[in-house]
VOMI-385665 format. One record per residue (C-alpha): residue number from 1; chain; x, y, z. Coordinates in Angstrom, 2 decimals. Example, Ala and Ser with C-alpha at 12.3 -4.5 7.8 and 13.67 -1.06 7.14 Angstrom:
// VOMI-385665
+-----+----+---------+---------+---------+
!   i ! ch !       x !       y !       z !
+-----+----+---------+---------+---------+
!   1 !  A !   12.30 !   -4.50 !    7.80 !
!   2 !  A !   13.67 !   -1.06 !    7.14 !
+-----+----+---------+---------+---------+
// end
This chain:
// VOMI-385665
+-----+----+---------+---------+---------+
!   i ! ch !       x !       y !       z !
+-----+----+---------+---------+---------+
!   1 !  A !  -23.54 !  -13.90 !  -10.42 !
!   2 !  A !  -25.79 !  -15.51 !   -7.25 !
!   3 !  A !  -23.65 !  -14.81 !   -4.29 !
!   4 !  A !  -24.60 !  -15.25 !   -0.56 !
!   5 !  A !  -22.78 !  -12.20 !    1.53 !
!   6 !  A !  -21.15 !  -13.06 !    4.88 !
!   7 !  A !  -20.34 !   -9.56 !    6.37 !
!   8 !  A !  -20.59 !   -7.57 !    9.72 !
!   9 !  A !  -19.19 !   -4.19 !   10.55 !
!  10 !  A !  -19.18 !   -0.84 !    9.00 !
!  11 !  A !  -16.02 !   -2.16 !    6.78 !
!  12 !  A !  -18.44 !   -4.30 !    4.36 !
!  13 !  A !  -20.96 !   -1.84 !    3.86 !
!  14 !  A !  -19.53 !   -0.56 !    0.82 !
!  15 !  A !  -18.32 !   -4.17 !   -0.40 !
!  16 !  A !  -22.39 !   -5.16 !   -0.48 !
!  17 !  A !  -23.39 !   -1.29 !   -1.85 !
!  18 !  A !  -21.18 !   -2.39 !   -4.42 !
!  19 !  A !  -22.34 !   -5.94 !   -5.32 !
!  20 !  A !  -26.08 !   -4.67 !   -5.71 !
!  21 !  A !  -24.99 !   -1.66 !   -7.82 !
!  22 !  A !  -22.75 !   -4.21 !   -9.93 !
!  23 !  A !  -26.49 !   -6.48 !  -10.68 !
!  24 !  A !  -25.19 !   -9.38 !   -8.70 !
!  25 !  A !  -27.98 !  -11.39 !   -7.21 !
!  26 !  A !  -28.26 !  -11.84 !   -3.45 !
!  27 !  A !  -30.97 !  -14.19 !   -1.96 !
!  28 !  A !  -29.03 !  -13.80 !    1.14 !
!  29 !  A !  -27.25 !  -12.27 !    3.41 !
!  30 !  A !  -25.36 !  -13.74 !    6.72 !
!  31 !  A !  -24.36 !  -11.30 !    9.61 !
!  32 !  A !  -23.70 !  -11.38 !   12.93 !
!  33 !  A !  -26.51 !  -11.59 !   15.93 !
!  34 !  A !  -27.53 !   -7.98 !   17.36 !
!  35 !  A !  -25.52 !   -7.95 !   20.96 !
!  36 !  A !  -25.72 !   -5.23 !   23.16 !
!  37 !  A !  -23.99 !   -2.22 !   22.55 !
!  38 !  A !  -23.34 !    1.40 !   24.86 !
!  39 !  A !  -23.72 !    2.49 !   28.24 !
!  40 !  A !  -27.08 !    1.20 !   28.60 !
!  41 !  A !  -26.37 !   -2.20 !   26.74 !
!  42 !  A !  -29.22 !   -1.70 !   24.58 !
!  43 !  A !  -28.81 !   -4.50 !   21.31 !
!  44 !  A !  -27.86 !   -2.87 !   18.48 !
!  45 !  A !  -27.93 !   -4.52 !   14.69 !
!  46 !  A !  -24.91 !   -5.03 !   13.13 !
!  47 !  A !  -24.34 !   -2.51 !   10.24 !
!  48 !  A !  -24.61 !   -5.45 !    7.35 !
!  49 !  A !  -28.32 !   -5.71 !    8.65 !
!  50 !  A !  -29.30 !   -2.36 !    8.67 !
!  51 !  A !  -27.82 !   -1.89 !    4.79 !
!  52 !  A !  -29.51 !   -5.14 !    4.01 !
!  53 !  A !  -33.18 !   -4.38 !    5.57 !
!  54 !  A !  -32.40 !   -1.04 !    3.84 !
!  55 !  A !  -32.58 !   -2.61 !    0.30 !
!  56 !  A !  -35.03 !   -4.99 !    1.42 !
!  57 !  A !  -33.10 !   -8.45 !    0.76 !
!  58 !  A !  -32.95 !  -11.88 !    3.03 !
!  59 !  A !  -31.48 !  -12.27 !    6.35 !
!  60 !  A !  -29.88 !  -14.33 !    8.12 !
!  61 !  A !  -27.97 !  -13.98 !   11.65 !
!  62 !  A !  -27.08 !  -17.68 !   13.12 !
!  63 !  A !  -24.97 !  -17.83 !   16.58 !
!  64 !  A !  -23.21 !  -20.87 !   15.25 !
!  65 !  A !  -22.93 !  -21.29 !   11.35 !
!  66 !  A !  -22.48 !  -25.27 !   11.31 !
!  67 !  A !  -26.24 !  -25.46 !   12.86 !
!  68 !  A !  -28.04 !  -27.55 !   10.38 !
!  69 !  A !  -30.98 !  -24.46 !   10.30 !
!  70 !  A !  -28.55 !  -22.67 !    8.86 !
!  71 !  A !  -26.63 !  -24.97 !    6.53 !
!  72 !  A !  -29.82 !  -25.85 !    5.53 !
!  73 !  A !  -30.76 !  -21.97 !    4.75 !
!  74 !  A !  -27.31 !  -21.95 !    2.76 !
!  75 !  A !  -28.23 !  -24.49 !    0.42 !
!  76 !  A !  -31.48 !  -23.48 !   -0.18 !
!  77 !  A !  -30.50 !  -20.01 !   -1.38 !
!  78 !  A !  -27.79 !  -21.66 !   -4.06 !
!  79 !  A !  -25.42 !  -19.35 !   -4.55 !
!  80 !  A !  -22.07 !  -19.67 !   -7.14 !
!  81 !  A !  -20.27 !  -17.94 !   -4.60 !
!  82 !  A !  -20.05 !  -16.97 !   -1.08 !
!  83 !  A !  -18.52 !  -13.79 !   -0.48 !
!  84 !  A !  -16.95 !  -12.91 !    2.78 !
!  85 !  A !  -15.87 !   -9.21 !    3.98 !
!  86 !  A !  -15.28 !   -9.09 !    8.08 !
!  87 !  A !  -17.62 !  -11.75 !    9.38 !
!  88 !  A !  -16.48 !  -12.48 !   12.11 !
!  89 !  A !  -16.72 !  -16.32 !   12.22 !
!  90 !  A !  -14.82 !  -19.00 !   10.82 !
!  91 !  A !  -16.14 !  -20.85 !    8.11 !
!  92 !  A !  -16.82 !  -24.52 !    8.47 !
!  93 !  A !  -15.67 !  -27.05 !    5.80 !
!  94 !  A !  -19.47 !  -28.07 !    4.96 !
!  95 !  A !  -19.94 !  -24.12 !    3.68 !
!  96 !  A !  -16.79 !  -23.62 !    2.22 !
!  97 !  A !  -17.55 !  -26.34 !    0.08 !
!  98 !  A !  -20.99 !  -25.86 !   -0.75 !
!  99 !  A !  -21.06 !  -23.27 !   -3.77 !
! 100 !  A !  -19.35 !  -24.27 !   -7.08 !
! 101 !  A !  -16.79 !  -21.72 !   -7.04 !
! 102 !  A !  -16.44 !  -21.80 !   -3.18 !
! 103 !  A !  -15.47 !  -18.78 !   -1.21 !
! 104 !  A !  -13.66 !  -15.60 !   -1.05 !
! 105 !  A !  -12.71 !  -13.33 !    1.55 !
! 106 !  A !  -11.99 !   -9.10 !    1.16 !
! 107 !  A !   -9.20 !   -8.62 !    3.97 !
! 108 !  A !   -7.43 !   -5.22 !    4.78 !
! 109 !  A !   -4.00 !   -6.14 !    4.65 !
! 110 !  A !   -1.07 !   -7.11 !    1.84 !
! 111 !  A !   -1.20 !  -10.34 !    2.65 !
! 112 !  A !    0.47 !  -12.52 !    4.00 !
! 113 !  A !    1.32 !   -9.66 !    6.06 !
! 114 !  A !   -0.93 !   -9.11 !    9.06 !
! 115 !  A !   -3.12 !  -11.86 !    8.88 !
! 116 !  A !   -6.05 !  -12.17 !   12.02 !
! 117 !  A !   -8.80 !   -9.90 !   13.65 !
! 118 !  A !   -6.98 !   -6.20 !   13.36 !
! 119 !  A !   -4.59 !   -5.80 !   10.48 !
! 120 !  A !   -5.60 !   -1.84 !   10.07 !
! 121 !  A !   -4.64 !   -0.92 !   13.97 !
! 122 !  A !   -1.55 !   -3.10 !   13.87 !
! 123 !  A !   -0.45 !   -1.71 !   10.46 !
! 124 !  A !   -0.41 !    1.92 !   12.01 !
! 125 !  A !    0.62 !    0.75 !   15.45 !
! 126 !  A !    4.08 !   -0.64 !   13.58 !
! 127 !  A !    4.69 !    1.90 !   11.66 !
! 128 !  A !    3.95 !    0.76 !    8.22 !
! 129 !  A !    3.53 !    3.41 !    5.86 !
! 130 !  A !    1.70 !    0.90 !    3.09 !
! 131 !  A !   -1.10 !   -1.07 !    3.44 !
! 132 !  A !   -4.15 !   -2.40 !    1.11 !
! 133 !  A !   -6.78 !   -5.29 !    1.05 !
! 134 !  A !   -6.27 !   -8.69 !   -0.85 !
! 135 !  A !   -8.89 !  -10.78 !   -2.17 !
! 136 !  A !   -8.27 !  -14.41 !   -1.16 !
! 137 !  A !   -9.77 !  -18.05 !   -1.16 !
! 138 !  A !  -11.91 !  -18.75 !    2.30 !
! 139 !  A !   -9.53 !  -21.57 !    3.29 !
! 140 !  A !   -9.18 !  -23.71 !    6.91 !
! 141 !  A !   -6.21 !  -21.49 !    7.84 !
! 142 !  A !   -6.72 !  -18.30 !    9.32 !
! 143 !  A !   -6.37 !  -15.50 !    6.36 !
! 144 !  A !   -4.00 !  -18.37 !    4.52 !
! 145 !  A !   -5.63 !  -18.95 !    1.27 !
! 146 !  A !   -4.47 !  -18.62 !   -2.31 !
! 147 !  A !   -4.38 !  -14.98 !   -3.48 !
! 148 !  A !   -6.38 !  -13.45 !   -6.53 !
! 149 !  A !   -5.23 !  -10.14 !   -6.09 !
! 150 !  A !   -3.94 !   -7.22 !   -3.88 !
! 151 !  A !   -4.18 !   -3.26 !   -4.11 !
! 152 !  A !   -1.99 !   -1.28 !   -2.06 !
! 153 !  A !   -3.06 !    1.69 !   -0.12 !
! 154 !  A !   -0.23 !    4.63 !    1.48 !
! 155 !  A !   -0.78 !    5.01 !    5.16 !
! 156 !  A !   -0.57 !    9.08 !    5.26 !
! 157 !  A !    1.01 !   10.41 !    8.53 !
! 158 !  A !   -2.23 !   11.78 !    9.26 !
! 159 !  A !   -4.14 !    8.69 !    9.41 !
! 160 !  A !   -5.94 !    7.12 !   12.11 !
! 161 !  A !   -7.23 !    3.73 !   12.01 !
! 162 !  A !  -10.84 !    5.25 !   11.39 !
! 163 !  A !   -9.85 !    7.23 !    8.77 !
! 164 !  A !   -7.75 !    4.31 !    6.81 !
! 165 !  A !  -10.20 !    2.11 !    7.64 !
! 166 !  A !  -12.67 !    4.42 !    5.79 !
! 167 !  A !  -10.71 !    3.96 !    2.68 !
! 168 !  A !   -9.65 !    0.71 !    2.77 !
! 169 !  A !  -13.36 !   -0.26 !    2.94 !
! 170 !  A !  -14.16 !    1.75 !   -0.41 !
! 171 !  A !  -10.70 !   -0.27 !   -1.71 !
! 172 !  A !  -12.36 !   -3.38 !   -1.18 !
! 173 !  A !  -15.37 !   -2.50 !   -2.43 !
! 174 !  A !  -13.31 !   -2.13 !   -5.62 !
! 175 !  A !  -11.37 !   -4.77 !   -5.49 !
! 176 !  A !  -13.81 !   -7.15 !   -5.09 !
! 177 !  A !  -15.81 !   -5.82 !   -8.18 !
! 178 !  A !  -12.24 !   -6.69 !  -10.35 !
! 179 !  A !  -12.20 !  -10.00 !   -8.55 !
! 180 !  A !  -15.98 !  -11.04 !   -9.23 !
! 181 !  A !  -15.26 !   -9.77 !  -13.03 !
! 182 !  A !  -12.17 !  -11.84 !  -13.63 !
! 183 !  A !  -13.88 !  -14.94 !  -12.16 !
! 184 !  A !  -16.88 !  -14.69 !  -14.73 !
! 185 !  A !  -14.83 !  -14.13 !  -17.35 !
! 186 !  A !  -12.42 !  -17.27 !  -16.33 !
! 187 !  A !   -9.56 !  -15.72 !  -15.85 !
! 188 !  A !   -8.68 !  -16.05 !  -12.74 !
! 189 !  A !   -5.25 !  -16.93 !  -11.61 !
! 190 !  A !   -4.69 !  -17.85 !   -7.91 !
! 191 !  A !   -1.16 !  -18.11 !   -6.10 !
! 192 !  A !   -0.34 !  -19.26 !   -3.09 !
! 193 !  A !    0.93 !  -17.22 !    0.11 !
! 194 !  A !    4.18 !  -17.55 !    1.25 !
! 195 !  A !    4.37 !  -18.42 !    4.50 !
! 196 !  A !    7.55 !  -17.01 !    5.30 !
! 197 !  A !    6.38 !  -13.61 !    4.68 !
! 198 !  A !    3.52 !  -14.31 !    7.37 !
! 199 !  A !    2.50 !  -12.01 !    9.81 !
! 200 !  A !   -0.41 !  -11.65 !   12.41 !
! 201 !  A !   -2.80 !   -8.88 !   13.39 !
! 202 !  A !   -4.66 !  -10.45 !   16.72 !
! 203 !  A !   -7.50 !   -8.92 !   17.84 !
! 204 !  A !   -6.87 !   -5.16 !   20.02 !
! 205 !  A !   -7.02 !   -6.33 !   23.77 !
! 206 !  A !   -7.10 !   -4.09 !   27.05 !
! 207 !  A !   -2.79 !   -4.57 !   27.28 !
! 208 !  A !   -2.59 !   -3.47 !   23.74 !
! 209 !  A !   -4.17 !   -0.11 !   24.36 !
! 210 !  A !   -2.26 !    1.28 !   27.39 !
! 211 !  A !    0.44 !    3.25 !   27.02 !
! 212 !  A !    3.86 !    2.31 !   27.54 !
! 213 !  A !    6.25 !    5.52 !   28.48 !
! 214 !  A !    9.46 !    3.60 !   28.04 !
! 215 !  A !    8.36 !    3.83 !   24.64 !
! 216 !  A !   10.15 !    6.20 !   22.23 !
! 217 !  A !    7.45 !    9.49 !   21.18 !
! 218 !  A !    6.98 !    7.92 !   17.89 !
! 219 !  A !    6.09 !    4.37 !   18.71 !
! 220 !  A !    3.54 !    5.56 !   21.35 !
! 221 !  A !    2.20 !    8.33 !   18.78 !
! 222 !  A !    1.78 !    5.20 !   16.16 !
! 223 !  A !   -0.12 !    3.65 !   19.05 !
! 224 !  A !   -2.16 !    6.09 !   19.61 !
! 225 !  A !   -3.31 !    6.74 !   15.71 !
! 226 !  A !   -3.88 !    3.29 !   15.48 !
! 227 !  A !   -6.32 !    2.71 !   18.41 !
! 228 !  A !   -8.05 !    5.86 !   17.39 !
! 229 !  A !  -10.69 !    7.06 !   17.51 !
! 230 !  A !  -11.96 !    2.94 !   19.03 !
! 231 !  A !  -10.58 !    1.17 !   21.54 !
! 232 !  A !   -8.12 !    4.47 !   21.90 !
! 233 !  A !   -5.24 !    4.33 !   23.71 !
! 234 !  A !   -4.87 !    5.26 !   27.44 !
! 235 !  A !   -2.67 !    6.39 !   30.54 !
! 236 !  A !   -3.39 !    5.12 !   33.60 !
! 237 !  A !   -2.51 !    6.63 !   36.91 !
! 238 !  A !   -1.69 !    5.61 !   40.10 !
! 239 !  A !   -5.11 !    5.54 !   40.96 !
! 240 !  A !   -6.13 !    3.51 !   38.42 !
! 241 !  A !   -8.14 !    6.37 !   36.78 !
! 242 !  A !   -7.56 !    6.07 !   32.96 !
! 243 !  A !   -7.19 !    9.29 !   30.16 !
! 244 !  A !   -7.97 !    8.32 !   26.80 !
! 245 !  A !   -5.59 !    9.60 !   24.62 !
! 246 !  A !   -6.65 !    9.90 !   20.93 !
! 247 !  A !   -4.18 !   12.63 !   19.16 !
! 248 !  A !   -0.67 !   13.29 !   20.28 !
! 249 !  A !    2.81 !   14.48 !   18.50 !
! 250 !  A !    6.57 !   13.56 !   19.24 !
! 251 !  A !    7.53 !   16.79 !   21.11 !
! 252 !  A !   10.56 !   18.86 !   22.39 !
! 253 !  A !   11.52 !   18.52 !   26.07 !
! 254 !  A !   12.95 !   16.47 !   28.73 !
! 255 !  A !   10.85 !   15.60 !   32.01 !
! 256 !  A !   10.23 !   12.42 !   34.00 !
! 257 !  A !    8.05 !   10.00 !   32.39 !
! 258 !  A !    4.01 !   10.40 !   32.92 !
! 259 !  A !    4.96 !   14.26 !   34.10 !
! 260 !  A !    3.74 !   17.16 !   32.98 !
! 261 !  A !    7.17 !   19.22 !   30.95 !
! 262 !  A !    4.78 !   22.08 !   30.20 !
! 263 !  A !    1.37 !   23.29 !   28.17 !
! 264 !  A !    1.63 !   24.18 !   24.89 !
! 265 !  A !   -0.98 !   25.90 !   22.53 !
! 266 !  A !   -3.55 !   23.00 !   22.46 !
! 267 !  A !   -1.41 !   20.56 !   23.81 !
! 268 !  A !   -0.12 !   18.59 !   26.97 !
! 269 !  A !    3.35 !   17.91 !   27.11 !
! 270 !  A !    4.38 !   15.46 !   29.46 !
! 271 !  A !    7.32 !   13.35 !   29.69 !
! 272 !  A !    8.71 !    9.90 !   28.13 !
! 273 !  A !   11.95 !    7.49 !   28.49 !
! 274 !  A !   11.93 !    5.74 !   25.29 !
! 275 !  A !   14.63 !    6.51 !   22.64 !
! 276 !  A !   14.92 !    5.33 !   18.85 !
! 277 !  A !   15.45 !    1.88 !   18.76 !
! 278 !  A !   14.82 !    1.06 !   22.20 !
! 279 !  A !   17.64 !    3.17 !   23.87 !
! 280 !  A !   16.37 !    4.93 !   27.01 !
! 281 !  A !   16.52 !    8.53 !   26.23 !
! 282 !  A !   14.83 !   11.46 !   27.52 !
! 283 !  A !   11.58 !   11.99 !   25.15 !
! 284 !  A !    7.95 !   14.06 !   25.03 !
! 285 !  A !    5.09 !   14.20 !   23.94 !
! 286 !  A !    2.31 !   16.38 !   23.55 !
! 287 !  A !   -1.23 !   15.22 !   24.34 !
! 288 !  A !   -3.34 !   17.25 !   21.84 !
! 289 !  A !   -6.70 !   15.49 !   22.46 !
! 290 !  A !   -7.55 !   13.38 !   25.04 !
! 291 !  A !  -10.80 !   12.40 !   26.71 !
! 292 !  A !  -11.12 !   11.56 !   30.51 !
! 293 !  A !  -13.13 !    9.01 !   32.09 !
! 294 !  A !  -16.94 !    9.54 !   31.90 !
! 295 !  A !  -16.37 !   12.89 !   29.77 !
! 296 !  A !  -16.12 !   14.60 !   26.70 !
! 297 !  A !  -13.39 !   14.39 !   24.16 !
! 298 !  A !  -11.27 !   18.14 !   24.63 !
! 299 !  A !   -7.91 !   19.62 !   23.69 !
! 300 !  A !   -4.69 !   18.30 !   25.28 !
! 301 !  A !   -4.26 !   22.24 !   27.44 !
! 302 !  A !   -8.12 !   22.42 !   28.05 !
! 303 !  A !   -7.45 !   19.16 !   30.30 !
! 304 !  A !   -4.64 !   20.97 !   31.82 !
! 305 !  A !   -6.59 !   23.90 !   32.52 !
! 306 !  A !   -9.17 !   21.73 !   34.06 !
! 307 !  A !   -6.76 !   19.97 !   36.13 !
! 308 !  A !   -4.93 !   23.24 !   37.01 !
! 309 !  A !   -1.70 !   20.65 !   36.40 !
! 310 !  A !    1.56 !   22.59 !   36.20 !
! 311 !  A !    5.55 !   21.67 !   35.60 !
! 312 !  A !    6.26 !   18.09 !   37.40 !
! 313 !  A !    2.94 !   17.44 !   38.14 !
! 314 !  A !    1.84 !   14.01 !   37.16 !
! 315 !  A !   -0.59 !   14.14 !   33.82 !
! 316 !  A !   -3.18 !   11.60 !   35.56 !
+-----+----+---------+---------+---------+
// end
């Protein structure tokens, strides 16, 4: 099949690995502009671009996709179908429309369950202990189009959003594949989402990453898994100084919230006020990796140790 590939981030890597090993032709591929990146803001490619360079095939990275240069580009390459996995920009009406068979989208969720910019950190951040990826029709709503199919995925109590991102990514990779088969072949059956059943996954902002002690231990350990290892979740002090936190565990022990309860094997066990369900209720929980501002990443007590912190002291 001639399909133009609309992709971004590490997650669609192994969607496009997979188209080229499948034979599909690609005279292009859209990505995202390099932006600057890091400490020293140096601009770094998007990893589509370096894949693509890598097997030598077309390239395209517009700022605004309903430019004429690049609807222009779009026709000229002529493809069946236009295959989106984490763009990053909506797709205008004029390119939706302009392949025979349209467009389809590989998104890491169940949908019509968290639909937006971050379903894989708000899936672990709420506890959900299933997730997947659904291939759907490019639509003007966000994430609403009809469904082809869906493949579920457990969320292990071990994950992190890096690590289940890892898989869903090699998921989607698969799923498309079925998809792309089934459409060939004609048999492709499409259903609608029901709205009801909608739910959103906004993109991770600054608010969303710092820790809330009135939280119970488990709903501020989901947090944490699901910010980690990027943005990562953080406690701020008084001063305003920050301490990533990127592993932690519910924990035994009553203290005030934000103070330290005691140091434990590799971990830092301060003090909480959330209970299940919301009910204020002495809580811990034990920092077991954490990385301070402008340092290294290091085990929960060798932060302790560094801090020479002690019972009641404040963590940060």
């Amino acid at each position: 099949m001639r399909l133009v590939f609309m992709g971004s981030p590490a997650f669609a890597v192994p969607a496009l690995e997979r188209l080229l090993a499948d034979g599909h032709s690609l005279p292009l591929v859209v990505t995202q502009p390099d932006r600057p990146a890091g400490r020293g803001q140096s601009f770094a490619s998007p990893p589509v671009k370096v894949a693509a360079t890598r097997h030598g095939l077309p390239l395209l990275q517009p700022h605004r996709l309903a430019d004429p240069p690049t609807l222009a580009t779009l026709r000229a390459a002529a493809p069946e179908l236009i295959v989106v996995v984490a763009f990053g920009q909506f797709l205008p009406r004029a390119i939706r429309e302009l392949p025979p068979m349209g467009a389809v989208n590989v998104h890491a969720s169940l949908l019509p369950k968290y639909r937006g910019a971050a379903p894989i950190n708000w899936a672990i951040i709420r506890g959900e202990r299933e997730t997947g990826v659904t291939i759907m029709r490019v639509e003007a709503g966000m994430d609403s189009g009809a469904v082809l199919l869906r493949r579920a995925c457990p969320i292990l109590p071990e994950d992190e959003a890096g690590t289940l991102h890892d898989r869903l990514a090699l998921l989607g990779a698969d799923a498309l594949a079925e998809a792309l088969s089934l459409i060939a072949r004609h048999e492709d059956s499409w259903r609608p989402q029901d709205e009801v059943e909608a739910t959103f996954a906004p993109k991770i902002g600054d608010r969303d990453c710092q820790l809330d002690l009135s939280q119970s231990p488990a709903d501020l350990v989901n947090r944490i898994r699901g910010l980690s290892p990027a943005p990562g979740a953080y406690l701020r002090g008084a001063s305003g100084r920050r301490l990533k936190v990127l592993r932690a565990a519910a924990a035994d022990g009553a203290g005030k919230a934000g103070t330290v309860i005691c140091v434990d094997g590799d971990g830092l066990v301060i003090g909480t006020v959330g209970g299940p369900g919301g009910i204020p209720a002495a809580g811990a929980l034990a920092l077991l990796e954490v990385q301070p501002e402008g340092k290294r990443r290091m085990s929960g007590s060798e932060y302790a140790r560094g801090r020479r912190l002690v019972e009641g002291m404040p963590c940060i």
